[in-house]
TISEFI-561182 format. One record per residue (C-alpha): x, y, z; residue number from 1. Coordinates in Angstrom, 1 decimal. Each point is the difference from the previous one (the first is absolute). Layout:
N
X,Y,Z,pos
X,Y,Z,NUM
...
END
This chain:
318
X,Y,Z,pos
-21.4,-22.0,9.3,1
2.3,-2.1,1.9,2
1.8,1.7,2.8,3
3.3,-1.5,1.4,4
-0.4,1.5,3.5,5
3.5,-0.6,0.9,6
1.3,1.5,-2.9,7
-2.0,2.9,1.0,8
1.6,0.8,3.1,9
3.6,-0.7,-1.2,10
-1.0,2.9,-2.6,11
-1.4,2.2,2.8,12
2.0,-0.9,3.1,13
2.3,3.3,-0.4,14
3.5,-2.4,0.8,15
2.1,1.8,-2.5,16
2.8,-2.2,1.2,17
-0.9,-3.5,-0.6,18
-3.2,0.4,-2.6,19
-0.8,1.6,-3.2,20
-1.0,3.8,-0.8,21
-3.4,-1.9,-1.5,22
-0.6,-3.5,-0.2,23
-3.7,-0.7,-2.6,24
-2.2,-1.9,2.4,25
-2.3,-1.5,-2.9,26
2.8,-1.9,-2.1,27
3.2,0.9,1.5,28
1.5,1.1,-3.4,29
0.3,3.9,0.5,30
2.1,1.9,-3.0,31
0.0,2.7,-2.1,32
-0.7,3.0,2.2,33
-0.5,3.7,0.1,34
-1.1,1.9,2.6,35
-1.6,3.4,0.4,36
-1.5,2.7,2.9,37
-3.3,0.7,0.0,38
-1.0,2.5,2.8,39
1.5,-1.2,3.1,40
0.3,-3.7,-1.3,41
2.8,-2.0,-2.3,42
-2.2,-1.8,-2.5,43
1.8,-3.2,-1.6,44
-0.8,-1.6,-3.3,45
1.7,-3.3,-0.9,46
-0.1,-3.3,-2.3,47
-1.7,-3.0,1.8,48
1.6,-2.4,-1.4,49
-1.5,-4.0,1.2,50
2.7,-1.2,1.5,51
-1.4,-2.7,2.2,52
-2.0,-1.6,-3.4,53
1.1,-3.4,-0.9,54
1.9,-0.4,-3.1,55
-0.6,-3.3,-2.7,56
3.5,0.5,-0.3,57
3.4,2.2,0.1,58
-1.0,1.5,-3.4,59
-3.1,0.9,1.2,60
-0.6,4.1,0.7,61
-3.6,0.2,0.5,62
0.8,1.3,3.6,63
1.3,3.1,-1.5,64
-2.6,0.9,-2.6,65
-3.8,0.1,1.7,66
1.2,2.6,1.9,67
-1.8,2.8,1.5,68
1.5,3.5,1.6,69
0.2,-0.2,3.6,70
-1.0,3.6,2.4,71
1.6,0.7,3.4,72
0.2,2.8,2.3,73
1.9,1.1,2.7,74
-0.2,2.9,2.6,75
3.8,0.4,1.2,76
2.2,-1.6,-2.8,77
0.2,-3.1,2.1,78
-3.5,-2.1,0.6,79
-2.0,-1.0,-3.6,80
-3.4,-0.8,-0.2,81
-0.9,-2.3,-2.5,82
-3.1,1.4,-1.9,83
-0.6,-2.3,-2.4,84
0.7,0.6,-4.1,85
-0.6,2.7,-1.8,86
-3.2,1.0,-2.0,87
1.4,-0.3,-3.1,88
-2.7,-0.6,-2.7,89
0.6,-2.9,-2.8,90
-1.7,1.8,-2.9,91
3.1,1.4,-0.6,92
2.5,-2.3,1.5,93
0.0,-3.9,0.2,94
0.6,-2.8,2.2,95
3.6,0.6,0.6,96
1.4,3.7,1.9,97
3.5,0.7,0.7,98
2.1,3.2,1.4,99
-1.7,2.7,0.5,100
1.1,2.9,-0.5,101
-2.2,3.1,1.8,102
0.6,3.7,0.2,103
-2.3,3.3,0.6,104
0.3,2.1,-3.2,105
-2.1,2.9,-1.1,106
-2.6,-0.1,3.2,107
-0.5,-3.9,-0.3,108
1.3,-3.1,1.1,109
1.3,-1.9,-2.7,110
0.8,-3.9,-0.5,111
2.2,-1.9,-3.0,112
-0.3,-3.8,0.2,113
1.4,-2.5,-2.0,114
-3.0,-2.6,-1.0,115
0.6,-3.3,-1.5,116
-3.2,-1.5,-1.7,117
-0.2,-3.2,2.0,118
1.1,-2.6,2.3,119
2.8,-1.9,-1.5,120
2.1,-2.9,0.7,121
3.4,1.5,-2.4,122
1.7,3.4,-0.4,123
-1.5,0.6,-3.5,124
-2.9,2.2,0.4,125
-0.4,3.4,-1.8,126
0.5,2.5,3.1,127
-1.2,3.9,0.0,128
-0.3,3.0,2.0,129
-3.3,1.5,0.7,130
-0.6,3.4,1.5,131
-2.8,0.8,2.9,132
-1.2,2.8,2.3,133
-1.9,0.6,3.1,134
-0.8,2.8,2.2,135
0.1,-1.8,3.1,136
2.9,-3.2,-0.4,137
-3.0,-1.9,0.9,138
-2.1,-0.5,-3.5,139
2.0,0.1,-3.1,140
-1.4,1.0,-3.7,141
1.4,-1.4,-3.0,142
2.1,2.7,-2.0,143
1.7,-1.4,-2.9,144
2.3,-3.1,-1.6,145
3.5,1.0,-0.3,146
1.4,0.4,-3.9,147
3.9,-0.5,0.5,148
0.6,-2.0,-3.4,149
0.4,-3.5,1.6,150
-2.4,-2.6,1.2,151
2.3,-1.3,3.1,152
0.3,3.7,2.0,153
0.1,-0.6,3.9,154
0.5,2.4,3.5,155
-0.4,3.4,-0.9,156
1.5,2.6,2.3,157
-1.1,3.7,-0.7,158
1.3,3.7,1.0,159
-1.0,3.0,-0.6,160
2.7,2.0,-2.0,161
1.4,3.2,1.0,162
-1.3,2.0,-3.1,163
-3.1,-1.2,-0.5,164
-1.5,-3.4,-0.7,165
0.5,-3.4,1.2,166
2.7,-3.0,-0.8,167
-0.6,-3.6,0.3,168
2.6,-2.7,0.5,169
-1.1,-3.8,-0.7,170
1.7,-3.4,-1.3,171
-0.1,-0.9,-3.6,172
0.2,-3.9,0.1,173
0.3,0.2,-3.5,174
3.0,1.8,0.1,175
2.2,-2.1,2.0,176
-2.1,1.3,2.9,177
1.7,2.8,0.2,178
-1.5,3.4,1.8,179
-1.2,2.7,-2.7,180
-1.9,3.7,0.7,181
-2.9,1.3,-1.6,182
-0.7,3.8,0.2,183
-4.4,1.5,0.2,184
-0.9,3.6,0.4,185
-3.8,-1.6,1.1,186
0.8,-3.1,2.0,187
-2.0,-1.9,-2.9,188
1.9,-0.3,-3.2,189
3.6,-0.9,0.3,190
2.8,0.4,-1.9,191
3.3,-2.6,0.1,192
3.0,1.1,0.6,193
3.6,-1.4,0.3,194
0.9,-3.1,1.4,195
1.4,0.6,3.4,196
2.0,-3.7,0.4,197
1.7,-2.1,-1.7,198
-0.2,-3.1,2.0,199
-2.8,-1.8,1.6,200
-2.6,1.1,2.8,201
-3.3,1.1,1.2,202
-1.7,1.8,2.8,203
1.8,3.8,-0.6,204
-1.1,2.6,2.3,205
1.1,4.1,-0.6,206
0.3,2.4,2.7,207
1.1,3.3,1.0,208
2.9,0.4,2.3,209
2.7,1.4,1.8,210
0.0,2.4,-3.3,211
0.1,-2.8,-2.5,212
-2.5,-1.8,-2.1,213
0.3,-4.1,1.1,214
-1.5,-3.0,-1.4,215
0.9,-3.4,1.3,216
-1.3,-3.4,-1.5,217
0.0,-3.9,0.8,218
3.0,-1.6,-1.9,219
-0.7,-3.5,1.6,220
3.2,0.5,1.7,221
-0.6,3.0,2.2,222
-1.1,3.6,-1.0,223
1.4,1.5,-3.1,224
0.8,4.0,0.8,225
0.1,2.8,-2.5,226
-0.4,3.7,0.7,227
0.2,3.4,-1.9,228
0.1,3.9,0.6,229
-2.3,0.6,-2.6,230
-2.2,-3.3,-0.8,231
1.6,0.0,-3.6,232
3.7,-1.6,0.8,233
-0.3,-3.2,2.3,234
3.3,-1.0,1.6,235
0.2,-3.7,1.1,236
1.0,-1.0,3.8,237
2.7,-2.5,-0.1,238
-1.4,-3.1,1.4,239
-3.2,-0.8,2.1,240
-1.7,1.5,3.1,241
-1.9,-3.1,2.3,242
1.6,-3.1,-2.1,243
1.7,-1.4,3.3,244
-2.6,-1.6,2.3,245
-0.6,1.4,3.0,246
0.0,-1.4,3.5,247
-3.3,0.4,1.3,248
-2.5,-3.0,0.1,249
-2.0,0.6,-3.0,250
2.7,2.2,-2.0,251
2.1,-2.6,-0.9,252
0.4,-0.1,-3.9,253
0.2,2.7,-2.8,254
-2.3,3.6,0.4,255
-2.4,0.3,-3.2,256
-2.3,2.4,-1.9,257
-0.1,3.1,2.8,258
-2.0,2.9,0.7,259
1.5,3.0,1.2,260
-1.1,2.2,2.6,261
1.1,3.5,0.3,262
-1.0,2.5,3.2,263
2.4,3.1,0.1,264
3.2,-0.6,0.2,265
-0.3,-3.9,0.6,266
-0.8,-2.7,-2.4,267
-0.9,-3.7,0.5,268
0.1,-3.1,-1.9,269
-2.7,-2.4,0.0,270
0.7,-3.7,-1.8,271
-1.2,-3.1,-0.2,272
2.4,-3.4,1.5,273
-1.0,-3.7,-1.0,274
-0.1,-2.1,3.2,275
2.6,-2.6,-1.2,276
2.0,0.6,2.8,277
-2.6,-0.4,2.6,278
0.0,-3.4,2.5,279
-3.1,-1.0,-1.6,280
1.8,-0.4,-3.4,281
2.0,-2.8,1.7,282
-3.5,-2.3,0.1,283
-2.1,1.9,-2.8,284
1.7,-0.2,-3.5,285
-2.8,2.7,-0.7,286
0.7,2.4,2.4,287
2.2,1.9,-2.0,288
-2.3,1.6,-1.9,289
-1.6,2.0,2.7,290
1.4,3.8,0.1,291
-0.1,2.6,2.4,292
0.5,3.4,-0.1,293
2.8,2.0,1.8,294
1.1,3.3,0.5,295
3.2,1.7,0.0,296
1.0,3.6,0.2,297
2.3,1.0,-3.2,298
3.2,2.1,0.8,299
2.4,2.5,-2.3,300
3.8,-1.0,0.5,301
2.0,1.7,-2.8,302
-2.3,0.5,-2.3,303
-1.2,-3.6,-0.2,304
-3.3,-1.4,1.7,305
0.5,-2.2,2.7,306
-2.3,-1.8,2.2,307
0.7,-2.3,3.3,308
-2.6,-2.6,0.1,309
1.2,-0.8,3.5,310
-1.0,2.9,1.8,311
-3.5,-0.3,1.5,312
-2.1,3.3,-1.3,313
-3.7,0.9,-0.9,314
-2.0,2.5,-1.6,315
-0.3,2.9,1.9,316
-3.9,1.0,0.9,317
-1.7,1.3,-3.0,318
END
């Protein structure tokens, strides 16, 4: 494995100001996160996508299949380790992982991942969602394939509802990739449910907060907002939270497909930025497709989720 030493120590150097909240120090293409606590430690799963791979030409999206799920940890919230990828094992997945999805249900630690079967140079693969468990976040077990009626599901997000049983959000690309819910009493078999969106996205992550039910999704143009009382009735956000680019160095274009971080009373974003608007991008007609991840802490103003993406924050220490 190829380590990009400098990249390294942008990720790790702790200058919240001017650098990234992680930065992948194998192929510079970190996306897709979420992000858990484990004892005194944040533990971070996230797509590692081949950003720096050379391309036969602009049609060409080989970088972002081949992919494998890359680990960090970090200590205080600010400083990640890079710890490699995750042991994720292929009899049950393929040569392609994206967005993980990982929670700690019923006494274990569980992981949803979407898996396409191969590296490919075109967007039309079958895609599905795969389910897996481990004790420790360290070796995973395969659990089961994913029956949601489709054979292009992506990015499943997962809570644990109120009266019992568990709810999964995901992406139907076959339904003008819109965000639909299945409902399981077992975390195994899974029952659809309504359709959630009527226009296009991916990436949706639910959460608890504030004394509402959120879920907020990548609409290619920002972060699509919808929250509830109950989990039933959605109510749509008018507009988009992180679709104006920020002003930092490497948060310069639009935020996509976020994980959300909740701790009492506080809740963070984290998101991923293409690097089209770094100085590099001037030289490198390439660069752009590098991504970092960033962090923001979400706010309530009136009822509607807000988020500055100026204002310097971290995690707080696990």
């Amino acid at each position: 494995m190829r380590l990009l030493l400098p990249l390294l120590a942008l990720c790790c150097s702790g200058l919240a100001d001017a650098q990234p909240f992680y930065r992948d120090p194998v192929h510079d293409g970190a996306a897709d996160p979420v992000i858990v606590r484990q004892g005194h430690e944040w533990v971070m799963f996230y797509t590692n996508r081949r950003a720096d791979l050379p391309r036969e030409n602009e049609r060409d999206v080989r970088w972002v299949h081949g992919t494998q799920i890359g680990v960090a940890r970090s200590t205080d919230g600010t400083h990640w380790r890079y710890e490699g990828t995750a042991a994720i094992p292929r009899a049950c997945t393929g040569d392609t992982l994206w967005a993980p999805e990982v929670q700690h249900f019923a006494g274990r630690w569980h992981m949803w991942l979407t898996v396409v079967p191969g590296v490919f140079r075109d967007w039309n693969a079958p895609r599905f969602i795969v389910h897996l468990t481990s004790d420790n976040l360290k070796t995973w077990q395969c659990a089961e394939r994913l029956d949601l009626g489709s054979d292009r599901v992506i990015d499943a997000s997962v809570i644990a509802r109120p009266g019992g049983g568990w709810r999964l959000y995901f992406n139907d690309e076959r339904r003008n990739k819109a965000i639909l819910q299945a409902d399981s009493t077992d975390l195994v078999h899974w029952t659809p449910g309504p359709q959630l969106t009527t226009t296009p996205g991916e990436g949706p992550k639910a959460f608890r907060w504030k004394g509402r039910w959120w879920l907020v999704s990548d609409a290619w143009k920002g972060l699509l907002v919808l929250s509830s009382h109950d989990g039933k009735a959605w109510v749509r956000q008018e507009g988009h939270i992180l679709a104006e680019p920020g002003k930092r160095p490497t948060d310069l274009a639009k935020g996509q497909h976020p994980d959300v971080v909740v701790s009492g009373n506080r809740a963070w974003i984290v998101y991923f930025v293409h690097q089209s608007g770094e100085a590099e991008a001037k030289t490198d007609p390439e660069w752009g497709r590098r991504s970092v991840l960033q962090i923001a802490e979400l706010r309530l103003n009136g009822g509607r989720l807000e988020v500055d993406r100026q204002t310097v924050t971290q995690l707080p220490r696990p």
